[in-house]
C-alpha positions as CSV (number, residue, x, y, z in Angstrom):
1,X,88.4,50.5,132.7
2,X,87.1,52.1,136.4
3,X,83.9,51.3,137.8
4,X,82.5,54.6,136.7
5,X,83.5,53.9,132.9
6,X,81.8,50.8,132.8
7,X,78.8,52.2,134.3
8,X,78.4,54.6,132.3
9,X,79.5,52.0,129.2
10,X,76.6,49.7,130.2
11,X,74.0,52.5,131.1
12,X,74.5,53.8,127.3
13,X,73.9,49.6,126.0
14,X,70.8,49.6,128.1
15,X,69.6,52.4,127.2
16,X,69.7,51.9,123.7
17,X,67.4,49.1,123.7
18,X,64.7,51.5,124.3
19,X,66.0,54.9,122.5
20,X,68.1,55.1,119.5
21,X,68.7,57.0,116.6
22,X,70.6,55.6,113.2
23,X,73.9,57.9,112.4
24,X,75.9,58.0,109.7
25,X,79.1,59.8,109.4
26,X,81.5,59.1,106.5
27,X,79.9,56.2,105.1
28,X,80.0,54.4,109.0
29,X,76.6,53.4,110.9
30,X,76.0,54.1,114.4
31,X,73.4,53.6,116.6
32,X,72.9,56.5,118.8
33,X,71.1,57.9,121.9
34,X,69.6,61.2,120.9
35,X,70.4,64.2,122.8
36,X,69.3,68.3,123.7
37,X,72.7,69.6,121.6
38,X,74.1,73.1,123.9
39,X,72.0,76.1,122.6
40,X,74.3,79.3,122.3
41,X,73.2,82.0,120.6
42,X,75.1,83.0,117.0
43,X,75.0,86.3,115.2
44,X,73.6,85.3,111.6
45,X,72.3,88.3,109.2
46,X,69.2,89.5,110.0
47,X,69.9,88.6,113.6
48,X,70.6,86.3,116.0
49,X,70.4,82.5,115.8
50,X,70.5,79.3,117.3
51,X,74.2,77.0,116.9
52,X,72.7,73.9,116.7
53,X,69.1,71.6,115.8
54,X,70.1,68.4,118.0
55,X,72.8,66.4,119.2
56,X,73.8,62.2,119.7
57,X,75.8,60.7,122.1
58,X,77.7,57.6,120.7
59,X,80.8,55.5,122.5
60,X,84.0,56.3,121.6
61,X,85.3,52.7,121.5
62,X,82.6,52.6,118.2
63,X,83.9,55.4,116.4
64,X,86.3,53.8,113.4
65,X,86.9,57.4,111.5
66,X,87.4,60.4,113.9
67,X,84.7,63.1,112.2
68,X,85.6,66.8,111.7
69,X,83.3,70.2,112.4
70,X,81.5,70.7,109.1
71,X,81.5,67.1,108.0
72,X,78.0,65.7,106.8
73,X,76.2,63.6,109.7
74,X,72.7,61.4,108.3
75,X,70.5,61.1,111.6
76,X,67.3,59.3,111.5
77,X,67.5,60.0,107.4
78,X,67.5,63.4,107.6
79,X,71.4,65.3,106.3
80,X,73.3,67.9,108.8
81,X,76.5,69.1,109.2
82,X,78.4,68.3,112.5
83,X,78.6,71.7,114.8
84,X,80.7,70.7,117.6
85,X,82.3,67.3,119.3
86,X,82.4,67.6,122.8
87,X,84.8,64.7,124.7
88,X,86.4,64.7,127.5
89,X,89.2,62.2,129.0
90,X,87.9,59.5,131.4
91,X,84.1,59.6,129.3
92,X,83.1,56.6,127.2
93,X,81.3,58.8,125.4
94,X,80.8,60.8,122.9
95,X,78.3,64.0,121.8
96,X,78.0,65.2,117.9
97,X,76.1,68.3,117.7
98,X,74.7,69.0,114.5
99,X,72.7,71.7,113.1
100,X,70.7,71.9,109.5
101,X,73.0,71.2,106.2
102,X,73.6,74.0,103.6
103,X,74.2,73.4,100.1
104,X,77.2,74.6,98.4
């Protein structure tokens, strides 16, 4: 692990202490930091809308299943549906944007 992975590792621990929200993805708890999820606007009938309500950031090391777009994400008790999951090689982390569940 480089200097900068474990910084950014043990910034996300510490930070955690004093901000976090409860996940849960597939049956699987995590403790989260919450996030401002990328707003990009979406074409939706009657007009345009927003992609996403919020986002988490979680470590990848903690993540036992691999989620998928569309799968159902429980943050703080409330239900959603994963939007987007943005990682990137040499990042610890992890961000799961989510936006409001629809019932089908």
């Amino acid at each position: 692990m480089s200097n900068l992975t474990s910084f950014i590792s043990e910034a996300f621990d510490d930070h955690l202490q004093f901000l976090s929200v409860e996940a849960e993805v597939e049956g699987v708890i995590y403790n989260a930091l919450p996030s401002e999820a990328e707003i990009a606007p979406n074409l939706d009938i009657g007009g345009v809308s927003d992609e996403a309500d919020g986002a988490i950031i979680i470590k990848k090391s903690s993540i036992l299943i691999t989620p998928k777009v569309g799968t159902r994400i429980r943050v703080d008790g409330k239900d959603y549906r994963i939007r987007s999951i943005v990682e990137s090689v040499g990042n610890p982390l992890v961000v799961i944007e989510y936006s409001g569940a629809t019932e089908r």
